[in-house]
Biopython code that builds the backbone (N, CA, C, O; Angstrom):
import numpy as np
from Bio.PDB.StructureBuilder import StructureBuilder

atoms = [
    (1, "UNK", "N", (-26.872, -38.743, -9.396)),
    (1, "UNK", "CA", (-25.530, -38.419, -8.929)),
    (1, "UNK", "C", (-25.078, -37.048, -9.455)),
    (1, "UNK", "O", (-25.013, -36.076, -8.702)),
    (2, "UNK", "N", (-24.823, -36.996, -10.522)),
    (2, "UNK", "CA", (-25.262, -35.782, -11.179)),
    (2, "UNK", "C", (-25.264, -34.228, -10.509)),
    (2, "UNK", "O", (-24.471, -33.341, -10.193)),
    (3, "UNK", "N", (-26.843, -34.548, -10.514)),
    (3, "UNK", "CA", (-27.843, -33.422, -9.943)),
    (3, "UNK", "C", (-27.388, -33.052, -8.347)),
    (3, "UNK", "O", (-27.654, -31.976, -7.811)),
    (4, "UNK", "N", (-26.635, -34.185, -7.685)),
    (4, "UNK", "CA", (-26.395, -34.063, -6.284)),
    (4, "UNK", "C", (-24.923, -32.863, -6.377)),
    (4, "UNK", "O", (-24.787, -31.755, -5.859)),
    (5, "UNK", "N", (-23.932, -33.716, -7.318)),
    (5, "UNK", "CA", (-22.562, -32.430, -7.560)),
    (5, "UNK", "C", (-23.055, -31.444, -8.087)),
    (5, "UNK", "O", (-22.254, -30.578, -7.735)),
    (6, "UNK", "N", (-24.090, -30.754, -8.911)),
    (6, "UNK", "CA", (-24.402, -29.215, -9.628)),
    (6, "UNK", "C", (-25.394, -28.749, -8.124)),
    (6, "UNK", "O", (-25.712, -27.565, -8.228)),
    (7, "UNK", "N", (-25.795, -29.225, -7.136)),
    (7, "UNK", "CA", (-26.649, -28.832, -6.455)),
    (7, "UNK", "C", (-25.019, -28.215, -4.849)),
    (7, "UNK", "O", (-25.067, -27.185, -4.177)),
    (8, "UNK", "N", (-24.316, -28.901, -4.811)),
    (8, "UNK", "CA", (-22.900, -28.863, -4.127)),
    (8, "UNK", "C", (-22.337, -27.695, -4.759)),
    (8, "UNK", "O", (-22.401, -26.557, -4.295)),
    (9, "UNK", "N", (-21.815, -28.010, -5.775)),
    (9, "UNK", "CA", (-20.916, -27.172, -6.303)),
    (9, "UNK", "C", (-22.068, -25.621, -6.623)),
    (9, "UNK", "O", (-21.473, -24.646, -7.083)),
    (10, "UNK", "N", (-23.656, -25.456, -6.370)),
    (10, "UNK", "CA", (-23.815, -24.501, -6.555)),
    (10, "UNK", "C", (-24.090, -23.951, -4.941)),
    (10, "UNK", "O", (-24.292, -22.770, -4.660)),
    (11, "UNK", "N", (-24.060, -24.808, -4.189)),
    (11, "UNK", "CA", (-24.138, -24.597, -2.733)),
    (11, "UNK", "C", (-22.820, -23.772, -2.282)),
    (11, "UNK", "O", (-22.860, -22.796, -1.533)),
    (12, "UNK", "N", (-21.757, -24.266, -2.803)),
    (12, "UNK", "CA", (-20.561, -23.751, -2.744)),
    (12, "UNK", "C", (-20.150, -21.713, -3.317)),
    (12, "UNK", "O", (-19.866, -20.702, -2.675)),
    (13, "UNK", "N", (-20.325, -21.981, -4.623)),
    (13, "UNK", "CA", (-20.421, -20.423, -5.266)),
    (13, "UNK", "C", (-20.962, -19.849, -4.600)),
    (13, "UNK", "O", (-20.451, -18.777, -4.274)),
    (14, "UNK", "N", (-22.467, -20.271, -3.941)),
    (14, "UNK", "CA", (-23.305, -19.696, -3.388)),
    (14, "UNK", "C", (-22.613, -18.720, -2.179)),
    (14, "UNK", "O", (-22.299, -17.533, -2.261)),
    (15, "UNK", "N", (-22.512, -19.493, -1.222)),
    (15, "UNK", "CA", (-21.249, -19.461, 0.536)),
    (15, "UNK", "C", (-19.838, -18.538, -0.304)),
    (15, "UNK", "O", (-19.317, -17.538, 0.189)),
    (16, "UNK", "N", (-19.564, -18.956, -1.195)),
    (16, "UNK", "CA", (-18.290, -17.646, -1.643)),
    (16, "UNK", "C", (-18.923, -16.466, -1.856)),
    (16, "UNK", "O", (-18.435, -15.483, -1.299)),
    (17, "UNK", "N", (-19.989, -16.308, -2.596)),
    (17, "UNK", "CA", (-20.446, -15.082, -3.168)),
    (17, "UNK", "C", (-21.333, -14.386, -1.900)),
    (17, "UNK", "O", (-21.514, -13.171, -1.818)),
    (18, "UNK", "N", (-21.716, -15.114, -1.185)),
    (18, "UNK", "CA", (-22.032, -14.359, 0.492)),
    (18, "UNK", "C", (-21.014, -13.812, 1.132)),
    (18, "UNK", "O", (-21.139, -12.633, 1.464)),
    (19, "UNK", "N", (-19.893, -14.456, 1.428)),
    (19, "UNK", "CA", (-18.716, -14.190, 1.964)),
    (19, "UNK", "C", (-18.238, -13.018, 1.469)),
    (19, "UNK", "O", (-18.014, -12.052, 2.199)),
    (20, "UNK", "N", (-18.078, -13.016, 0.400)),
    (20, "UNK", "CA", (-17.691, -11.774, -0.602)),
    (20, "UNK", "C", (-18.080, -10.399, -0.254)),
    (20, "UNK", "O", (-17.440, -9.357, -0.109)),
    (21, "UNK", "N", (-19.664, -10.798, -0.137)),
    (21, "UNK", "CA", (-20.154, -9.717, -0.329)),
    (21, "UNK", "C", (-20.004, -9.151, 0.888)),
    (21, "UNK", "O", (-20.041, -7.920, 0.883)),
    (22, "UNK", "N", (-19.817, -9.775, 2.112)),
    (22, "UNK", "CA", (-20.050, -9.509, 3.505)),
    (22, "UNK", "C", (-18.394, -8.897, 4.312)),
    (22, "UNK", "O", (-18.192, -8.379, 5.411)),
    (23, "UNK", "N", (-17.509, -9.235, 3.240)),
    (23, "UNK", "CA", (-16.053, -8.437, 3.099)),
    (23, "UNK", "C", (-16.310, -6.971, 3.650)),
    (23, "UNK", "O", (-17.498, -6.651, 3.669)),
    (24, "UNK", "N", (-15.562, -6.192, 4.020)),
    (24, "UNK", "CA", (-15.321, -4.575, 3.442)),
    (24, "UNK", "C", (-14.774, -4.249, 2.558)),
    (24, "UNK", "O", (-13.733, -4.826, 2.246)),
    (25, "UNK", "N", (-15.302, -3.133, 1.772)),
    (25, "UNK", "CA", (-15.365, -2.586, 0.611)),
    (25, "UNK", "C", (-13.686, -1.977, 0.628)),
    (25, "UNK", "O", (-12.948, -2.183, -0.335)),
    (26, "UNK", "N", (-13.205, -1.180, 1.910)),
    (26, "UNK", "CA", (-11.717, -1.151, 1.598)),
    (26, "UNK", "C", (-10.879, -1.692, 2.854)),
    (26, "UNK", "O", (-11.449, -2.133, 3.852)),
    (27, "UNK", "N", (-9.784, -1.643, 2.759)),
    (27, "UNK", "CA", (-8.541, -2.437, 3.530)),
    (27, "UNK", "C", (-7.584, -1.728, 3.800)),
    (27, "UNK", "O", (-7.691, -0.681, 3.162)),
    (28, "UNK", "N", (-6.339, -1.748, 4.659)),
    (28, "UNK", "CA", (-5.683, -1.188, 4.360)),
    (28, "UNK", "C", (-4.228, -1.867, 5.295)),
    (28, "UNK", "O", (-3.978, -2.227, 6.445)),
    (29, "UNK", "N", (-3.487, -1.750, 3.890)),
    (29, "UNK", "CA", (-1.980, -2.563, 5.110)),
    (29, "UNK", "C", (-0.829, -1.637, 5.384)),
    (29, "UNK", "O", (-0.530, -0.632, 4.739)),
    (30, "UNK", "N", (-0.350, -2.033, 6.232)),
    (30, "UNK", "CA", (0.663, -0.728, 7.084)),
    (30, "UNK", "C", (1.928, -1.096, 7.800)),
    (30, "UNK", "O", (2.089, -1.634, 8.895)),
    (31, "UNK", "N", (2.840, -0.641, 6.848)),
    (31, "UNK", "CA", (4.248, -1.449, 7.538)),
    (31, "UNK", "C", (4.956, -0.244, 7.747)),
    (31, "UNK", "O", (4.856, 0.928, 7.381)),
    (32, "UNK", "N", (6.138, -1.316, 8.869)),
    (32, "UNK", "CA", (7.208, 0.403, 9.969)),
    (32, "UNK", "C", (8.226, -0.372, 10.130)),
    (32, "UNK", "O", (8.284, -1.576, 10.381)),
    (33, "UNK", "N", (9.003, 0.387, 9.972)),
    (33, "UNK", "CA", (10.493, 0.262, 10.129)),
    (33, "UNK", "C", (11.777, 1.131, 10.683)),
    (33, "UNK", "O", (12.330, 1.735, 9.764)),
    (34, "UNK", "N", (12.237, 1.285, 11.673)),
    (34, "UNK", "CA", (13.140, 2.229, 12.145)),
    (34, "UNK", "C", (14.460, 1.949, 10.921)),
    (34, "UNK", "O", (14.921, 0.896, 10.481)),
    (35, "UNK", "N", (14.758, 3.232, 10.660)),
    (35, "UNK", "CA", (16.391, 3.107, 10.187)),
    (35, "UNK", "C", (16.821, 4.395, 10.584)),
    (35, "UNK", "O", (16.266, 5.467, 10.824)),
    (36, "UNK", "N", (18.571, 3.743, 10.580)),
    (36, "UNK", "CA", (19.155, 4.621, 11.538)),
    (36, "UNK", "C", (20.355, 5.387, 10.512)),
    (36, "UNK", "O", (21.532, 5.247, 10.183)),
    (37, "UNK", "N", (19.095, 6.347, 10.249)),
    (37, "UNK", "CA", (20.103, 7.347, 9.723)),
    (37, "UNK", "C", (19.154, 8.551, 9.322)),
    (37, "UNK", "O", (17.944, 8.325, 9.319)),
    (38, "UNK", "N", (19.589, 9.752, 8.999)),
    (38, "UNK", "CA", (19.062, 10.672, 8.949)),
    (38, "UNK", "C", (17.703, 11.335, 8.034)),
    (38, "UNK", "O", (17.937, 11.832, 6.933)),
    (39, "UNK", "N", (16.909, 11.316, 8.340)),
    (39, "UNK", "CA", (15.836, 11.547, 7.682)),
    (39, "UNK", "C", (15.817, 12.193, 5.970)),
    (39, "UNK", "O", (15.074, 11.907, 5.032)),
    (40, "UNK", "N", (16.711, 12.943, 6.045)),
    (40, "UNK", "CA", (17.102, 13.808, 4.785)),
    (40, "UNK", "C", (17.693, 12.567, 3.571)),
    (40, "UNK", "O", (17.335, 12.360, 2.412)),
    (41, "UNK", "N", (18.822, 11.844, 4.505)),
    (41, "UNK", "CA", (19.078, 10.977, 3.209)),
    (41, "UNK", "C", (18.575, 9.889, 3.520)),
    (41, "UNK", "O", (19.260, 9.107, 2.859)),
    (42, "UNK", "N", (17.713, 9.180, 4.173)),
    (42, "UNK", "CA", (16.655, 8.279, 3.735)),
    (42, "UNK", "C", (15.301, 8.763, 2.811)),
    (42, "UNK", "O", (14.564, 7.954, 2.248)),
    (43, "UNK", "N", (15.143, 10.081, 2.773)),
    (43, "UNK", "CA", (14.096, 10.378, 1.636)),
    (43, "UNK", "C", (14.843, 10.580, 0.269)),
    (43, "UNK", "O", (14.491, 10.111, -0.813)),
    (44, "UNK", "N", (15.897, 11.337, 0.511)),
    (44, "UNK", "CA", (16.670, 11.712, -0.934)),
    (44, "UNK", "C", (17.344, 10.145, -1.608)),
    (44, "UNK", "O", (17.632, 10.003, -2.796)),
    (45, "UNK", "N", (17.465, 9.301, -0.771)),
    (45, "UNK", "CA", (17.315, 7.581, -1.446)),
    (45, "UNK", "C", (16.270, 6.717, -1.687)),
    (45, "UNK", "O", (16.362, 5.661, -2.313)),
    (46, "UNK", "N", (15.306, 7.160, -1.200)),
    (46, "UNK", "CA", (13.815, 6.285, -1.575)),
    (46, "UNK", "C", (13.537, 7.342, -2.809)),
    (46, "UNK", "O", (13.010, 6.792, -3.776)),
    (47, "UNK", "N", (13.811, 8.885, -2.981)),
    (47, "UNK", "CA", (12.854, 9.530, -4.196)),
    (47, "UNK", "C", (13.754, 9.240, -5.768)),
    (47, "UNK", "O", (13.359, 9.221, -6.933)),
    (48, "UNK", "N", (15.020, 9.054, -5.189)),
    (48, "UNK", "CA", (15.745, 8.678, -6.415)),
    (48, "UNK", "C", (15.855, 6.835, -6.995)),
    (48, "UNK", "O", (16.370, 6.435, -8.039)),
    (49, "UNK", "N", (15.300, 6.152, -6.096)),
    (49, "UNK", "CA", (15.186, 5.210, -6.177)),
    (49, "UNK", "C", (14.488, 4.169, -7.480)),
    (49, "UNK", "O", (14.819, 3.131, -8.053)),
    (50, "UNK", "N", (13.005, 5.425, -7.550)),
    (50, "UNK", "CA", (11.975, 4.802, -7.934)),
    (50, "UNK", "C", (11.944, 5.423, -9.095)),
    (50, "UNK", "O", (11.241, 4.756, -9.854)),
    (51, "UNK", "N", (12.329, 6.307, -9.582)),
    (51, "UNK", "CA", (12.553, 6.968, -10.712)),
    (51, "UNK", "C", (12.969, 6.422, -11.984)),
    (51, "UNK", "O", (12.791, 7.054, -13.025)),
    (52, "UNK", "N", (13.398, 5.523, -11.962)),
    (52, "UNK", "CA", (14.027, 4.602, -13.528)),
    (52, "UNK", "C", (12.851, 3.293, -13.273)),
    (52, "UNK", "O", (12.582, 2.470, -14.148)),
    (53, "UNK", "N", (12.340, 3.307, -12.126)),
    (53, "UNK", "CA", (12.048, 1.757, -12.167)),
    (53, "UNK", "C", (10.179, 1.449, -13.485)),
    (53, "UNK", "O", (9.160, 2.111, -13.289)),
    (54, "UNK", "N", (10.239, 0.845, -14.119)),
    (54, "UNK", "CA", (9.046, 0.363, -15.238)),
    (54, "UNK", "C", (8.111, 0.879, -14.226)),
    (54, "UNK", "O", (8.462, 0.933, -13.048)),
    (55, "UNK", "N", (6.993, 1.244, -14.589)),
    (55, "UNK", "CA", (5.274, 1.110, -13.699)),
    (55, "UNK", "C", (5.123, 2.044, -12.386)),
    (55, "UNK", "O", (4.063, 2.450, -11.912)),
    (56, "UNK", "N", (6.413, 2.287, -11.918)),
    (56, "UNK", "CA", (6.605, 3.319, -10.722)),
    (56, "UNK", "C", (7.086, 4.718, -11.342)),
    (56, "UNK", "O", (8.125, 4.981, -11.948)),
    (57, "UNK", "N", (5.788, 5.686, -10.930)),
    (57, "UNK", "CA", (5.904, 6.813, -11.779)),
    (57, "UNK", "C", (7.111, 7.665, -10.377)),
    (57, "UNK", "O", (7.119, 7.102, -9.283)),
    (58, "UNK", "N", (7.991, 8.913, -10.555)),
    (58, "UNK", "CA", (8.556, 9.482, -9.597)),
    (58, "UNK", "C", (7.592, 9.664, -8.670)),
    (58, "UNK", "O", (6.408, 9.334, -8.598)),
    (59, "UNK", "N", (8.767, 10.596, -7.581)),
    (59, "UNK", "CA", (7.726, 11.294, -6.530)),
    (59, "UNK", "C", (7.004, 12.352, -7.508)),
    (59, "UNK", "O", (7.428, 12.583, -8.641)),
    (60, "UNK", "N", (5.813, 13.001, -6.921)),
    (60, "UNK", "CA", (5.154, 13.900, -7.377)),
    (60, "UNK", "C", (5.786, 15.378, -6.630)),
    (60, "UNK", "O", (6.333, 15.314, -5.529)),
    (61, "UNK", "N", (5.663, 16.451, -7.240)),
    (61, "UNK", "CA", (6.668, 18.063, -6.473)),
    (61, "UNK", "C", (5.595, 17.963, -5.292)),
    (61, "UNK", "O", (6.211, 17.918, -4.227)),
    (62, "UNK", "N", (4.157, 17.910, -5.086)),
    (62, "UNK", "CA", (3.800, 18.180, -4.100)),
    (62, "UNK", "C", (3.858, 17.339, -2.789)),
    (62, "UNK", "O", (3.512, 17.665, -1.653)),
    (63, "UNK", "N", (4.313, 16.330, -3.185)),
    (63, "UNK", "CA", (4.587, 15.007, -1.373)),
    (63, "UNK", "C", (6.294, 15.686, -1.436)),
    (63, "UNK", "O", (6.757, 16.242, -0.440)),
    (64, "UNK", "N", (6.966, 15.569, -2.509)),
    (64, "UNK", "CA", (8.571, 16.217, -2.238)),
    (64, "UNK", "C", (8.072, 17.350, -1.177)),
    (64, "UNK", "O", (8.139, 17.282, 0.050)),
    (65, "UNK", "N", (7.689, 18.136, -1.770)),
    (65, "UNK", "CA", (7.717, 19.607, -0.388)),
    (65, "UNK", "C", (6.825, 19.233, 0.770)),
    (65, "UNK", "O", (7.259, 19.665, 1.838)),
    (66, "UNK", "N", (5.702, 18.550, 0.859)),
    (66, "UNK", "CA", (5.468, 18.206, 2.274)),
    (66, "UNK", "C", (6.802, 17.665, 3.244)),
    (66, "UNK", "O", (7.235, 17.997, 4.347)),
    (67, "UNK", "N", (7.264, 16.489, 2.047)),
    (67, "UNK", "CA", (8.122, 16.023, 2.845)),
    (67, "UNK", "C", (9.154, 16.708, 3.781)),
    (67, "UNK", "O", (9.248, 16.681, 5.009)),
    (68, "UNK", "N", (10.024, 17.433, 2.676)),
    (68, "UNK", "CA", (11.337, 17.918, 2.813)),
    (68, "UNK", "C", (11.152, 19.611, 4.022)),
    (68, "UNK", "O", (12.012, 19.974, 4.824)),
    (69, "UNK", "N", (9.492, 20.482, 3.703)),
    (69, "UNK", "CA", (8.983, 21.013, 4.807)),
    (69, "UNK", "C", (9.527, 20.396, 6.128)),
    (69, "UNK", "O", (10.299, 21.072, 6.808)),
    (70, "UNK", "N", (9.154, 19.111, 6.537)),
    (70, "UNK", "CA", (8.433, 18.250, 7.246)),
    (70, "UNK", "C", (9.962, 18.004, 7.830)),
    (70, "UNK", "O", (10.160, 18.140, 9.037)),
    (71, "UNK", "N", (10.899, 17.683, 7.047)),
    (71, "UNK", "CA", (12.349, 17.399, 7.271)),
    (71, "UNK", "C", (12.941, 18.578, 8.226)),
    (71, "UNK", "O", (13.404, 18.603, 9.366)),
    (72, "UNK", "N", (12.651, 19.731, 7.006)),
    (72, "UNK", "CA", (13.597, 20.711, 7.379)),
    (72, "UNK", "C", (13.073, 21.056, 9.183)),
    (72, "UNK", "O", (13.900, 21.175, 10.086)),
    (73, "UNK", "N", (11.434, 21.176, 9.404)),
    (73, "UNK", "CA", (10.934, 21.570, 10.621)),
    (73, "UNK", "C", (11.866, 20.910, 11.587)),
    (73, "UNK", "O", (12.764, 21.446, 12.237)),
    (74, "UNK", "N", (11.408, 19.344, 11.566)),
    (74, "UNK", "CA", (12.157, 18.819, 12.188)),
    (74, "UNK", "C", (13.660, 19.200, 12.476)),
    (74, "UNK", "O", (14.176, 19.450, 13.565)),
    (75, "UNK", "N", (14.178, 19.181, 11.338)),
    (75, "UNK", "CA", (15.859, 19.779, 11.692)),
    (75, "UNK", "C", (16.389, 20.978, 12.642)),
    (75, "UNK", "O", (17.337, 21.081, 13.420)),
    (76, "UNK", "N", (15.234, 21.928, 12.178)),
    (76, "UNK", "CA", (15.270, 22.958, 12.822)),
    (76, "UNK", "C", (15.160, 22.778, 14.365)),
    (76, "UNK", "O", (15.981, 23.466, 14.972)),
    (77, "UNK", "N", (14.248, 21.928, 15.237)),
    (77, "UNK", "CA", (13.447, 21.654, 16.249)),
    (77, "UNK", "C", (14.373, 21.036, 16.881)),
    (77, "UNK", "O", (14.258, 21.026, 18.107)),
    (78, "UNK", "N", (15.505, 20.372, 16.301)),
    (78, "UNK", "CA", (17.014, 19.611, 16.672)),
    (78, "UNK", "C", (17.656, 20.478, 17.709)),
    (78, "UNK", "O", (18.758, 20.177, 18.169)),
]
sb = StructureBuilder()
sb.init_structure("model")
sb.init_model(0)
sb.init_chain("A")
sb.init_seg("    ")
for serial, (resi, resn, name, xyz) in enumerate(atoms, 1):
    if name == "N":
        sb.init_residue(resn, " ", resi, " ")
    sb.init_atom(name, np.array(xyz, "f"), 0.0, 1.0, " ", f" {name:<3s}", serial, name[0])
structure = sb.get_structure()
């Protein structure tokens, strides 16, 4: 009886550790959301946002100026 559950339960690890391996190596998840308000102060409230919070380091200066580039073009193009 035994020998029948260590022969199962290694049948089992076995079928996970195939599965596993047969995964992709990366993933990726992707969420969207319209909000209705102006691009400028929906970034200048998400960059000040994250700034006090534990484990969430700020924005970095170089995504700020893509961004705010990216803003201003747009504004301009208005």
């Amino acid at each position: 009886m035994l020998k029948k559950i260590v022969i199962a339960l290694a049948a089992i690890v076995a079928i996970f550790v195939i599965a596993v391996a047969l995964q992709p190596a990366d993933f990726r998840v992707e969420r969207t959301t319209t909000i209705a308000a102006p691009q400028a102060d929906v970034f200048a409230k998400v960059t000040t946002s994250t700034n006090g919070m534990p484990g969430l380091p700020g924005p970095s200066s170089i995504l700020m100026r893509k961004s705010l580039s990216k803003a201003q073009t747009q504004a301009k193009a208005r």
